[in-house]
Backbone as CSV, one residue per row, in Angstrom:
resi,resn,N_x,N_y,N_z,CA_x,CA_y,CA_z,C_x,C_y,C_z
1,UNK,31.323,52.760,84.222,31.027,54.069,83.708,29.794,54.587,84.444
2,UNK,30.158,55.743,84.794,29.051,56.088,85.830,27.921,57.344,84.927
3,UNK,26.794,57.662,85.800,25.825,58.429,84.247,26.305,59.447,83.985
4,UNK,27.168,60.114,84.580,28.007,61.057,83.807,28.464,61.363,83.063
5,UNK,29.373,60.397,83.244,30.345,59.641,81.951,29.522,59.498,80.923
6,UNK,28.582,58.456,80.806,27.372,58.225,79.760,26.546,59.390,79.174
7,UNK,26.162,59.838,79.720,25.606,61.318,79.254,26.847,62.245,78.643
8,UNK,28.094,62.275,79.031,29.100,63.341,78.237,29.696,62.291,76.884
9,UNK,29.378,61.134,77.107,29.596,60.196,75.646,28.684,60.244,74.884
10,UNK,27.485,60.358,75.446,25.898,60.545,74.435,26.263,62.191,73.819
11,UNK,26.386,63.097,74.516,26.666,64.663,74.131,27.507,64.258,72.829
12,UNK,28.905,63.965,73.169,29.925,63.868,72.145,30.036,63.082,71.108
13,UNK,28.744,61.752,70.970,28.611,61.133,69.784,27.712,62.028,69.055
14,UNK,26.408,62.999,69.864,25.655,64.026,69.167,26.457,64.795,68.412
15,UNK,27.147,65.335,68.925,28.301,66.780,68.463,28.541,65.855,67.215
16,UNK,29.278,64.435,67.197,29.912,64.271,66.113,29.033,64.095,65.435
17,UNK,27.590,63.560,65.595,26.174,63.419,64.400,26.125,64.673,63.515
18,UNK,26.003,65.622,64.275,25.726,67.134,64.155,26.393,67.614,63.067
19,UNK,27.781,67.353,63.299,28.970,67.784,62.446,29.188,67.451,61.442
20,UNK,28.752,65.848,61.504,28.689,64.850,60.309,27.595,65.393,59.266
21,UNK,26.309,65.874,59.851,25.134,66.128,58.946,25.493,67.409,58.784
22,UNK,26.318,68.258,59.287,26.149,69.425,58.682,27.229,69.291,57.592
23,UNK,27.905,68.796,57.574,28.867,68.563,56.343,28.447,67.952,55.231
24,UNK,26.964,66.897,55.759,26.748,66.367,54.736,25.571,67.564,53.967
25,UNK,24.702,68.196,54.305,24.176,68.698,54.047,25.326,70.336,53.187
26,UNK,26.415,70.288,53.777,26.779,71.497,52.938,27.697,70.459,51.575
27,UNK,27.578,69.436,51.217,28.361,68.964,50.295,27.035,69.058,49.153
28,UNK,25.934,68.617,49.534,24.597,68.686,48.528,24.585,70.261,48.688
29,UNK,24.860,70.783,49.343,24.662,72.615,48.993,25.516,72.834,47.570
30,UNK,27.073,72.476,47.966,27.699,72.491,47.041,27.667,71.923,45.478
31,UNK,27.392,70.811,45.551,26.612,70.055,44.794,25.352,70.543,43.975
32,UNK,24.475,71.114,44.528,23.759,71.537,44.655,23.918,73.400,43.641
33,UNK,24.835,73.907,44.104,25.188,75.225,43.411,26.060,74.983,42.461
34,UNK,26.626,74.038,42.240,27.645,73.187,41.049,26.758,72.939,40.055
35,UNK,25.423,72.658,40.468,24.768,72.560,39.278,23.702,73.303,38.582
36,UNK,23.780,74.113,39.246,23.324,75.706,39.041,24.073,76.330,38.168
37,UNK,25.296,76.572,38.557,26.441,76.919,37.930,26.528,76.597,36.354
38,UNK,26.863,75.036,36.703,26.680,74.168,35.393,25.234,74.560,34.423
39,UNK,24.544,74.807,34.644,23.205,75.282,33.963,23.240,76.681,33.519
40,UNK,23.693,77.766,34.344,23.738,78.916,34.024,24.701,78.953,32.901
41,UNK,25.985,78.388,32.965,26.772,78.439,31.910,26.527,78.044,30.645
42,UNK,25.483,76.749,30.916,25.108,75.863,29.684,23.932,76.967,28.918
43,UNK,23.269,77.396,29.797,22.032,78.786,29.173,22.933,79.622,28.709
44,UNK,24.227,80.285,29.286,24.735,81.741,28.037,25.318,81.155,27.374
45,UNK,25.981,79.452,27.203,26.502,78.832,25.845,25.389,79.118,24.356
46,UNK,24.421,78.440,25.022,22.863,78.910,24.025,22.682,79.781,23.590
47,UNK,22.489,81.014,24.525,22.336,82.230,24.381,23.115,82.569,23.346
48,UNK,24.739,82.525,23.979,25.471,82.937,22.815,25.514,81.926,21.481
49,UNK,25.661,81.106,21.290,25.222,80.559,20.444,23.897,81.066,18.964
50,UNK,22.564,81.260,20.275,21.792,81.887,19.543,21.784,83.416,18.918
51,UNK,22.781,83.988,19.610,22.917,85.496,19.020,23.940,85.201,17.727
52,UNK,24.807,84.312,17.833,25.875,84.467,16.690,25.125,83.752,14.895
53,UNK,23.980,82.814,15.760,23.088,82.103,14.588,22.129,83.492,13.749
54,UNK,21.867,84.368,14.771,21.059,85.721,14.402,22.268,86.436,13.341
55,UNK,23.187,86.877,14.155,24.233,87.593,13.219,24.432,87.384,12.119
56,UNK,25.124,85.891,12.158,24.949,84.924,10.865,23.995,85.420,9.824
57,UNK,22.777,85.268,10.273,21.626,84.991,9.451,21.566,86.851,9.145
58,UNK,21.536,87.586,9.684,21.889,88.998,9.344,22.448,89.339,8.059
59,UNK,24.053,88.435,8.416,24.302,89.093,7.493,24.720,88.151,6.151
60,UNK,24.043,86.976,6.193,23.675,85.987,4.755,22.758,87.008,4.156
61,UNK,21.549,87.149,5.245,20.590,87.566,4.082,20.793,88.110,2.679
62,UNK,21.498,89.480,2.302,21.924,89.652,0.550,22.380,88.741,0.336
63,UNK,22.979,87.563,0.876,23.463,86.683,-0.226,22.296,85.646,-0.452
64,UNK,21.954,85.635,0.354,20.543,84.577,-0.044,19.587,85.268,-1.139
65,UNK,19.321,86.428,-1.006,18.497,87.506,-2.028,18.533,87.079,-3.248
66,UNK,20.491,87.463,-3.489,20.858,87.395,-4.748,20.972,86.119,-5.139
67,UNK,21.159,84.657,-4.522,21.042,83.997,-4.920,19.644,83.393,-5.603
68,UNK,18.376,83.578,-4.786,16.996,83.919,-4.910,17.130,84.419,-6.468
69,UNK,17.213,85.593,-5.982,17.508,86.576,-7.589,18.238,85.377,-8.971
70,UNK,19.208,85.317,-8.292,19.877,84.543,-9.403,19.267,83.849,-10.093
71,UNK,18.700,82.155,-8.964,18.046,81.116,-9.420,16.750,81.341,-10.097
72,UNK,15.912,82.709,-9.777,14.230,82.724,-10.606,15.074,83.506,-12.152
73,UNK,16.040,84.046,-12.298,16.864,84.546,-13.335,17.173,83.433,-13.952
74,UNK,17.818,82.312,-13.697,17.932,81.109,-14.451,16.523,80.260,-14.867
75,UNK,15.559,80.929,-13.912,15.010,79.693,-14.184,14.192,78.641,-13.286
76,UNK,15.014,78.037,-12.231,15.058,77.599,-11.049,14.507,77.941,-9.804
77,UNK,14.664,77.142,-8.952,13.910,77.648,-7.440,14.874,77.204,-6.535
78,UNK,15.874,77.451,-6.565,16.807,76.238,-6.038,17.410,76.906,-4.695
79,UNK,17.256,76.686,-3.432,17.436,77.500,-2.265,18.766,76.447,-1.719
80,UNK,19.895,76.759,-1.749,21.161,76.316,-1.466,21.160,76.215,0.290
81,UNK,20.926,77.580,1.051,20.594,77.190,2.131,19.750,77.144,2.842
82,UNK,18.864,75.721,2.586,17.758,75.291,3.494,18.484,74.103,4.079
């Protein structure tokens, strides 16, 4: 093998280094925005979550009142939902 040869085999094991790391580097990209993804979704699960716990609690309140009401009417202090 003459240095020709050797030098266009050194080139073409580079190329394949090259190719190799850029693939590896776009799989952690991917990876990488997969779990971004995964997070953003998991935050408007919460989110929504936390707006429907608000609503909820919206619209218990008269019933909690009257129960309030009720229990110092009996007597009692008795808070059903704590």
């Amino acid at each position: 093998m003459g240095d020709y040869e050797r030098i266009e085999a050194i080139d073409r094991a580079a190329a394949r280094y090259r190719e190799y790391d850029l693939e590896v580097e776009q799989e952690r990209g991917r990876a990488s925005n997969e779990e971004v993804r995964r997070s953003e979704d998991q935050r408007r699960v919460e989110e929504q979550r936390k707006a429907e716990d608000r609503e909820y609690d919206r619209e218990a309140e008269p019933e909690r009142e009257y129960v309030d009401e009720y229990d110092e009417f009996r007597g009692r202090n008795i808070n059903v939902f704590a």
